[in-house]
C-alpha positions as CSV (number, residue, x, y, z in Angstrom):
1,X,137.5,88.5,82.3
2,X,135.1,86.2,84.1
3,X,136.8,85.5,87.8
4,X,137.4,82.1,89.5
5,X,135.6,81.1,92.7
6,X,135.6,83.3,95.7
7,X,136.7,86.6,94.0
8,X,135.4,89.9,94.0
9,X,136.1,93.0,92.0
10,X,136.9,96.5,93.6
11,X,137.1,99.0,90.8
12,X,140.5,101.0,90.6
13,X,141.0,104.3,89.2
14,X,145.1,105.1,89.3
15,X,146.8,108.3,87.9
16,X,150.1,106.4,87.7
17,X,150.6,102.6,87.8
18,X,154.3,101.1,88.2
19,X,153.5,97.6,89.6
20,X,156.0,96.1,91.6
21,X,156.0,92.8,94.2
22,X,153.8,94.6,96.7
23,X,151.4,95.6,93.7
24,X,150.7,98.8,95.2
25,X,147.7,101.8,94.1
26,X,147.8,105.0,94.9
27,X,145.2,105.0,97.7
28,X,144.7,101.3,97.6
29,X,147.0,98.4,98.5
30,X,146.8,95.1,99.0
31,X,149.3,92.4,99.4
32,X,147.1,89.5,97.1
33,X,148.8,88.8,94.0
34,X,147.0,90.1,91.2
35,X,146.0,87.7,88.1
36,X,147.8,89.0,84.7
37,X,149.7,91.7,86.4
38,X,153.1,91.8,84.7
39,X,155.9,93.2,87.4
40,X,157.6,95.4,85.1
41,X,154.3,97.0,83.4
42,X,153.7,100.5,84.0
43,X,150.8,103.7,82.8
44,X,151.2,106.9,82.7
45,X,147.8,107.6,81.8
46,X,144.6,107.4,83.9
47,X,143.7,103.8,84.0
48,X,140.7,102.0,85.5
49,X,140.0,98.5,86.0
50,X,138.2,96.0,87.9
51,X,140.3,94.1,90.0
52,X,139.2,91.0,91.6
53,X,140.3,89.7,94.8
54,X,138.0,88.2,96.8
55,X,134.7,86.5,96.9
56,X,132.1,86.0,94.0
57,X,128.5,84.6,95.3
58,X,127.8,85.3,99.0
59,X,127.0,82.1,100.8
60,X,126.1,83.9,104.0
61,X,123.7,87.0,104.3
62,X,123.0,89.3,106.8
63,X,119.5,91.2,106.7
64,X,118.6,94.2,108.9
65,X,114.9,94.5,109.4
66,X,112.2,92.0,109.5
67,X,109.6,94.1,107.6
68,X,108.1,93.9,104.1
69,X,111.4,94.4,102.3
70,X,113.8,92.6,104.7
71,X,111.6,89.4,104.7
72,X,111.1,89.8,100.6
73,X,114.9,90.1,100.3
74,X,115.3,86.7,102.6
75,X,112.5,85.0,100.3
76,X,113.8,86.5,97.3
77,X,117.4,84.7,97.6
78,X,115.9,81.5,99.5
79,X,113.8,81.0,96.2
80,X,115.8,82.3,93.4
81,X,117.5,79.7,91.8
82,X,121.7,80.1,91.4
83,X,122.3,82.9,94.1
84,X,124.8,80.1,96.2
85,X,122.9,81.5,99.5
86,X,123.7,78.8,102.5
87,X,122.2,81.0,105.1
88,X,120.1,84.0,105.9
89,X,120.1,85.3,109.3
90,X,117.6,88.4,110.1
91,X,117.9,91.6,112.7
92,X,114.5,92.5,113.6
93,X,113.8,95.2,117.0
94,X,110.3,94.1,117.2
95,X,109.7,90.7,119.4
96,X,107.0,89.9,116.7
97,X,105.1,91.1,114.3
98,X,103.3,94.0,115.5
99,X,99.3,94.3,114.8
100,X,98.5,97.8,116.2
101,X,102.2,98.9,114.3
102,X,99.9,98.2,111.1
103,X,97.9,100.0,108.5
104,X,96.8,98.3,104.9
105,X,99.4,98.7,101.5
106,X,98.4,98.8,98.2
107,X,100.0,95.5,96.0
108,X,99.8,95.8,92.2
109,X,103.5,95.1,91.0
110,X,104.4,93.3,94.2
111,X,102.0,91.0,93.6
112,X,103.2,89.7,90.0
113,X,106.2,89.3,91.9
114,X,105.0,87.4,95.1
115,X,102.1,85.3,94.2
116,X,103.1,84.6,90.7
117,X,107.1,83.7,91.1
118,X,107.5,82.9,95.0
119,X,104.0,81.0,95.8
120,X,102.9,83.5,98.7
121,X,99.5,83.2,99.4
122,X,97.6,86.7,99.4
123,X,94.1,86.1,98.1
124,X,92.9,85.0,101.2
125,X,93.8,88.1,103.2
126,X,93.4,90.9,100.9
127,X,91.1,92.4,99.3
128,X,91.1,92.8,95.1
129,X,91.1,96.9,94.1
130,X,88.2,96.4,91.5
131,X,87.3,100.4,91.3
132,X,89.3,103.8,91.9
133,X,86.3,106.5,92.0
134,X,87.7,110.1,92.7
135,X,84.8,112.1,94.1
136,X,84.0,115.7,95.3
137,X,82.6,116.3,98.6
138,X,79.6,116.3,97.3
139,X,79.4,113.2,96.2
140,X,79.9,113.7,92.4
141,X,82.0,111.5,90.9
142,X,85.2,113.0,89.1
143,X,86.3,110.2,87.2
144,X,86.1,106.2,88.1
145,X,88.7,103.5,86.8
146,X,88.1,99.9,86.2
147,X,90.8,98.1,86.9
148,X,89.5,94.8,85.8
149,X,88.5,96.8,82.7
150,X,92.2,98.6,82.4
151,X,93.9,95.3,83.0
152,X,92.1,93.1,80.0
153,X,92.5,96.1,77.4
154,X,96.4,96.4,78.1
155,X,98.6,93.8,76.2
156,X,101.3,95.1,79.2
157,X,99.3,94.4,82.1
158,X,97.8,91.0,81.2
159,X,101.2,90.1,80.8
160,X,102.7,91.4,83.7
161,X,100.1,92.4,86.5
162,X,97.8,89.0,86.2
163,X,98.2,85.7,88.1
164,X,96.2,82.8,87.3
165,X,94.0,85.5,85.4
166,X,93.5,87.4,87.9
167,X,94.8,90.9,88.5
168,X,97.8,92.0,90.6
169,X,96.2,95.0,92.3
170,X,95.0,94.8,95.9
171,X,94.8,95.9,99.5
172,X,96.5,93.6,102.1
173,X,97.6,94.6,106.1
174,X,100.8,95.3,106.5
175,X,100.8,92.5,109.4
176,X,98.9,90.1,107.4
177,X,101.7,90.3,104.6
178,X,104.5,90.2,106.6
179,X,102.9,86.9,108.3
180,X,102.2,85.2,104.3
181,X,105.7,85.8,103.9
182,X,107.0,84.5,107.1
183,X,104.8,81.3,106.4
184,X,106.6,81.2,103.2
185,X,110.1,81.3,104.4
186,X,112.1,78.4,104.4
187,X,113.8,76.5,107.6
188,X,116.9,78.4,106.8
189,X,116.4,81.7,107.7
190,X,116.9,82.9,111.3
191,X,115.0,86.2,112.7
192,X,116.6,87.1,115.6
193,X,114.5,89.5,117.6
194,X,114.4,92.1,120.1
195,X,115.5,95.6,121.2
196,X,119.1,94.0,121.9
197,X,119.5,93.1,117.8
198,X,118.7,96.7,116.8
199,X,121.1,97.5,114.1
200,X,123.6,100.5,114.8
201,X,126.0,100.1,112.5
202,X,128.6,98.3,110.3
203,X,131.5,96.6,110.4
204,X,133.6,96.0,107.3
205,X,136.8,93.9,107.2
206,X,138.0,92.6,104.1
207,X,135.7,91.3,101.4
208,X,132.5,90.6,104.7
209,X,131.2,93.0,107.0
210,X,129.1,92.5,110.0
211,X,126.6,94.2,112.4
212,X,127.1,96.3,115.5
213,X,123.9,95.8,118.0
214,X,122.7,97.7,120.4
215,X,123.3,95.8,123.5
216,X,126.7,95.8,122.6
217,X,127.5,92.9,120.6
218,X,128.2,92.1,117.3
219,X,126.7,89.6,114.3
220,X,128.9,87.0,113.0
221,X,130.8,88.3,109.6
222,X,128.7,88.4,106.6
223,X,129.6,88.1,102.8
224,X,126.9,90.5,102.3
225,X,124.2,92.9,104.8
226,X,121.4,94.4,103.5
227,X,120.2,97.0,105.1
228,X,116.3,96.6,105.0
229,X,115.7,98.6,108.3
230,X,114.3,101.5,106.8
231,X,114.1,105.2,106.9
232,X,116.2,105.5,109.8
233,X,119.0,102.9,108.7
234,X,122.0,102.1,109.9
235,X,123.2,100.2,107.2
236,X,122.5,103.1,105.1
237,X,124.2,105.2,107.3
238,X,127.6,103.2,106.5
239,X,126.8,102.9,102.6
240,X,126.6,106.7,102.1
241,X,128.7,107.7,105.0
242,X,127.2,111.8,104.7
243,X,123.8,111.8,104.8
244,X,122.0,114.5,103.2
245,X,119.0,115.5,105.4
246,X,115.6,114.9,104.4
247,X,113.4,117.9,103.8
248,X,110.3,118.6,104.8
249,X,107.7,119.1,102.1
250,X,105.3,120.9,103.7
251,X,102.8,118.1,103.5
252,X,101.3,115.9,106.1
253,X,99.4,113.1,106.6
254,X,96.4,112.1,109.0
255,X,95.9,108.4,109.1
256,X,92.7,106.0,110.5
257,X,91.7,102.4,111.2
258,X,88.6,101.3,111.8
259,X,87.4,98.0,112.2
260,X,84.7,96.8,109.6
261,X,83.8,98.4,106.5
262,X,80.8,99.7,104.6
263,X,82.7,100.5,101.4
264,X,81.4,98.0,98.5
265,X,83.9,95.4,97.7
266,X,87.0,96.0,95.8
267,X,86.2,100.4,95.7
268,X,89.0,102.6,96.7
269,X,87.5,105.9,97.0
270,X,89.1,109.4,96.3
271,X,87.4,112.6,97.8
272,X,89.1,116.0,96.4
273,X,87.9,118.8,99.1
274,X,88.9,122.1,99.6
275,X,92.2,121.7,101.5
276,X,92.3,118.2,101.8
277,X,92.8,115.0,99.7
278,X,91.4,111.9,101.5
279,X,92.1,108.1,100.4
280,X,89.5,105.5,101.8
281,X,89.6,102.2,101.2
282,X,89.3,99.0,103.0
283,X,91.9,95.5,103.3
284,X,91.7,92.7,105.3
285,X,89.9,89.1,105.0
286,X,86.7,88.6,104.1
287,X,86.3,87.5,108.1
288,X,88.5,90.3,109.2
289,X,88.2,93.8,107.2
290,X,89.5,97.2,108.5
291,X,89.2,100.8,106.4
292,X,91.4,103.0,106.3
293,X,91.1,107.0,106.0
294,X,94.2,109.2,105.0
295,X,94.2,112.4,104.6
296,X,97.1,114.6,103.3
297,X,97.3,118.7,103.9
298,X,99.1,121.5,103.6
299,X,101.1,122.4,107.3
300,X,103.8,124.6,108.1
301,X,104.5,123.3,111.4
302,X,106.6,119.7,111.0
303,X,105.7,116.5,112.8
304,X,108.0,113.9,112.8
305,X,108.1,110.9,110.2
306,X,106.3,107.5,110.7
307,X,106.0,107.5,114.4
308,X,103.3,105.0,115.9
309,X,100.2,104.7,116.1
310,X,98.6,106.1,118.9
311,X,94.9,107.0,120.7
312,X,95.6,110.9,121.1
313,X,92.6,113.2,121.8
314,X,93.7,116.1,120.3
315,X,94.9,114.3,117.3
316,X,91.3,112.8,116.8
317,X,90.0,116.5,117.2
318,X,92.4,118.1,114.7
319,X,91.2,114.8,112.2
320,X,87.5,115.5,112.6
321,X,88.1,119.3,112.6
322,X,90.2,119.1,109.2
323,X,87.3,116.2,107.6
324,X,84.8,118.9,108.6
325,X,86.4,122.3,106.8
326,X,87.0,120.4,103.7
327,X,83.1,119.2,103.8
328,X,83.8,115.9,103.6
329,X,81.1,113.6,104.1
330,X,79.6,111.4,107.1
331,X,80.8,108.4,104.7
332,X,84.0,109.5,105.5
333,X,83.5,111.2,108.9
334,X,81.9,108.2,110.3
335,X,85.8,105.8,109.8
336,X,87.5,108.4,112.0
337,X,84.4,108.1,114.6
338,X,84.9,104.3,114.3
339,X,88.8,104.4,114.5
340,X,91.0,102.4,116.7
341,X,94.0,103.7,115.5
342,X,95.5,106.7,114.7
343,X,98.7,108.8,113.1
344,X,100.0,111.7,112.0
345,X,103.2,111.8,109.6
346,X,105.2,114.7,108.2
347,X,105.7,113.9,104.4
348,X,109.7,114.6,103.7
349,X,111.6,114.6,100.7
350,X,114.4,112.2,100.6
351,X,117.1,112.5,97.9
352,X,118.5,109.1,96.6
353,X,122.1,108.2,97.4
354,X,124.5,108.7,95.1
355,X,125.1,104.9,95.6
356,X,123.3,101.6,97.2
357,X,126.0,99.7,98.2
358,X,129.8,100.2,98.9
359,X,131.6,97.2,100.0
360,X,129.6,94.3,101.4
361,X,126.8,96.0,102.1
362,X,123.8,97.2,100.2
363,X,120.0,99.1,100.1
364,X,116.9,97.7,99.9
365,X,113.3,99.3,99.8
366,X,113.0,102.8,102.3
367,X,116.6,102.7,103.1
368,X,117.4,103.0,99.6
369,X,114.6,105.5,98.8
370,X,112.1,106.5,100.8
371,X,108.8,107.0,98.7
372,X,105.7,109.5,99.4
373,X,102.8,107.8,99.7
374,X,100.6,109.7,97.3
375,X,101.0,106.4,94.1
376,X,101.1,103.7,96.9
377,X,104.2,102.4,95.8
378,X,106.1,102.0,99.1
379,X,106.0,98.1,99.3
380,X,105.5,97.6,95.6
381,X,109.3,99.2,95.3
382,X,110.7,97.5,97.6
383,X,109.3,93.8,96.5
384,X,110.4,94.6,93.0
385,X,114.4,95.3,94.8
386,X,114.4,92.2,96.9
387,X,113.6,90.3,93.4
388,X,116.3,92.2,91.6
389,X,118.8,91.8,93.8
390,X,118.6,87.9,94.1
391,X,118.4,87.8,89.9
392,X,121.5,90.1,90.2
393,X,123.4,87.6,92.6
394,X,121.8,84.6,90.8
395,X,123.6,85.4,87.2
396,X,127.7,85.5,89.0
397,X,130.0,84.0,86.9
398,X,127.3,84.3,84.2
399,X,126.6,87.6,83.3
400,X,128.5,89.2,86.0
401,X,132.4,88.8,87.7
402,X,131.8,89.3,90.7
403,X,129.3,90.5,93.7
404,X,130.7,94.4,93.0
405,X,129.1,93.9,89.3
406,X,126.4,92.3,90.4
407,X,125.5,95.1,93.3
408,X,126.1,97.4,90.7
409,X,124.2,96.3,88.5
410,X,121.0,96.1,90.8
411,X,121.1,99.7,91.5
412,X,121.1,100.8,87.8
413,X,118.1,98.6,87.1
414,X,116.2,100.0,89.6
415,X,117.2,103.6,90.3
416,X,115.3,104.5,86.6
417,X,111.7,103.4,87.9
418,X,112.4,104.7,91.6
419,X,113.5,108.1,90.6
420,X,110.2,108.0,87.7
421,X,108.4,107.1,90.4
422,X,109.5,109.7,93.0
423,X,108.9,112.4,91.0
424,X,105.4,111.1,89.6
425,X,104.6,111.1,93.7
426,X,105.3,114.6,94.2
427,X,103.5,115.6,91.1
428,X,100.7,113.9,92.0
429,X,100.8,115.6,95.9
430,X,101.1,119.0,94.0
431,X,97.7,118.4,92.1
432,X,95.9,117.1,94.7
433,X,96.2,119.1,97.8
434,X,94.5,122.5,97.0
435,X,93.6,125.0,99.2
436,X,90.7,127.4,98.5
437,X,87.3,126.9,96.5
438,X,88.5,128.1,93.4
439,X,91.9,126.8,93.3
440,X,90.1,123.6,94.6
441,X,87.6,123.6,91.6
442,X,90.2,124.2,89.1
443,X,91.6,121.2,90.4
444,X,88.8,119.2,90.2
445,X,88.3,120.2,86.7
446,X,91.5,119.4,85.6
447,X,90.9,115.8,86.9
448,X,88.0,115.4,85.3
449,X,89.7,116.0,82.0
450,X,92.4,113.8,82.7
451,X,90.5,111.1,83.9
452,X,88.1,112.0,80.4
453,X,91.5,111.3,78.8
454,X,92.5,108.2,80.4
455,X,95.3,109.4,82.1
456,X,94.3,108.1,85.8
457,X,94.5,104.5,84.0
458,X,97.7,105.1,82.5
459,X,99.6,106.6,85.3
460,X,98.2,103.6,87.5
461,X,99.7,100.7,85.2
462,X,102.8,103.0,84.8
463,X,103.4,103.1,88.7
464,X,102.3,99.3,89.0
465,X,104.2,97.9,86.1
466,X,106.9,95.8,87.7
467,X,111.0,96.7,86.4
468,X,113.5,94.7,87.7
469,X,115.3,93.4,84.7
């Protein structure tokens, strides 16, 4: 039953229905009269039903966090046609967009999604991923994809991971994004910043829900929030009400940015030592480049997740003393020695709620699932949501009754790829943090028959390829 303007559903599940003027539930009430309820109908059986009561399309939005997947979201229902989105208004902790904050992410999916729907401008500022080479310390190569090569022999991928026949994978800084997509935002979104508008929680009344800030205050009401504020989030906080704590894998990361870069243009470099994996790769402008080192190892002790970036002596000592037992190579030794930044991140495992919205309120990107950064799918994900929930809300009263249906709806679509996606990451961490020469070798044999296979190639456009339909 398609509903009339300004309802919702709420899904009911009743043991026992006698309906009478009040239209009581067991463990719901309300006092609305209910369309086609018949006074003197009755069930005796379990029964459930969508009920609609309140609003359909939410004309005003509320979005916690101004980072890649709050400002996507706010893009993403600015520039879908249909969603019946008035106004955006944004809850950002940060005065502005901070550059030491920032390290580079890898676009492939996001991209399609970006550049070839909403018109963002990334070619300027990032840097085209031409070549994945995985390498030994040595320097022998393991196995080497061609992306541009990949790309044109996939039917999938020229379909869905080109723009303008170019490809979708690339290297951008995370401040360099978030700015593309500020430039890109229309006049009617409002980022309201500082510590003050930090998110701590939710309040629901009715069919809208508003924010709780720090300093005290609260937002105006919302017909939906969106809790884009990451792994620490609020809003998520309120959607799952107990929170399962993450747990630590056992696996942490060593980051580095340097200004510059020696790497040739468009390589991505993988070097498998003995007790390290290390990523190096470079983003930026062709004015302004930076490369980046991350290393991932095996550690007991826990650190804590995604704190900032930092100078720290003894940090830069435990970096150059991990590059040096693994034997990497000056190559990579010399972008720590050049680094201006620096951090160290436990990895932890972070189970997906068992739902990514109740109410008015719903996930997007980390605060809906957190992903290890081992397939480089962090901002890819969380593009890919912002787009699926505006074509959600876009087809109310179309394909759907109401925003419950439509909320609904967005988390089935995309729970399949992020939960595929999840476990492909800790796979891949397994393989590639070994510890030991002959476990190490082992390991780099095994790539090197994969990648003899094609199987680097085909895990890449299976991670990349964009699902949000």
């Amino acid at each position: 039953m398609k509903s009339k303007p300004n309802d919702i559903c709420v899904t009911v599940t009743s043991l026992a229905y006698a309906a009478r003027p009040s239209h009581a539930f067991p463990g719901f009430t309300t006092s609305l009269p209910l369309r086609n309820a018949t006074p003197s109908a009755s069930f005796t059986q379990a029964t459930s039903f969508t009920l609609c009561v309140a609003s359909a399309k939410p004309l005003r939005v509320g979005i916690a966090g101004a980072g890649i997947a709050g400002l996507t979201t706010a893009l993403a229902l600015q520039k879908t046609p249909n969603t019946g989105v008035q106004q955006i208004q944004v809850f950002e902790t940060r005065q502005s967009i901070d550059v030491a904050q920032g390290a580079a992410v890898n676009l492939n999916g996001a991209t399609a999604i970006l550049e070839g729907i909403y018109g963002v401008s990334l070619r300027d500022v990032a840097i085209p991923m031409n070549y994945v080479t995985a390498r030994e310390p040595s320097g022998s190569t393991i196995f080497q994809v061609d992306v541009d090569r990949m790309v044109r022999q996939s039917a999938m991928a020229k379909k869905e991971l080109c723009v303008n026949g170019e490809h979708c994978f690339m290297t951008v800084m995370r401040d360099d994004l978030q700015n593309a997509l500020l430039n890109e935002l229309g006049a009617g979104v409002k980022i309201h910043r500082g510590e003050s508008n930090r998110v701590v929680g939710v309040h629901q009344q009715g069919n809208q829900a508003r924010f709780a800030l720090k300093d005290g205050s609260t937002s105006q009401y919302f017909d939906l929030i969106i809790g884009a504020d990451g792994l620490r989030s609020n809003v998520r906080s309120y959607v799952i009400n107990k929170e399962k704590q993450p747990v630590y894998s056992g696996i942490r990361v060593q980051w580095a940015v340097a200004p510059g870069s020696d790497l040739p243009f468009g390589m991505v470099e993988q070097w498998f030592g003995d007790g390290a994996y290390v990523l190096r790769y470079a983003a930026g402008s062709e004015n302004k480049k930076y490369e980046m080192l991350a290393c991932s190892f095996r550690e007991a002790k826990k650190v804590a997740e995604n704190p900032g970036y930092e100078q720290n002596t003894t940090l830069r000592d435990d970096f150059s003393l991990r590059l040096e037992r693994s034997n990497m190579p000056q190559v990579v030794r010399g972008v720590l020695e050049r680094s201006e930044r620096l951090i160290e991140t436990g990895v932890y495992r972070h189970s997906l709620p068992p739902k990514w919205y109740r109410g008015a309120a719903c996930l997007v990107g980390d605060s809906a699932h957190a992903m290890p950064p081992y397939l480089g799918q962090g901002a890819n994900q969380a593009v890919q949501d912002a787009h699926c929930l505006a074509l959600t809300i876009s087809q109310i009263d179309e394909q759907y009754s109401c925003l419950s249906e439509a909320l609904e709806k967005y988390e089935t679509i995309r729970r399949v790829p992020v939960q595929a996606i999840l476990q492909a990451s800790r796979l891949a961490a397994f393989l590639e943090i070994q510890d030991g020469a002959v476990r190490s070798r082992m390991r780099n044999c095994f790539f090197r028959l994969l990648g003899a296979a094609g199987i680097p190639q085909r895990t890449l456009l299976q991670a990349s390829r964009p699902r949000f339909l």
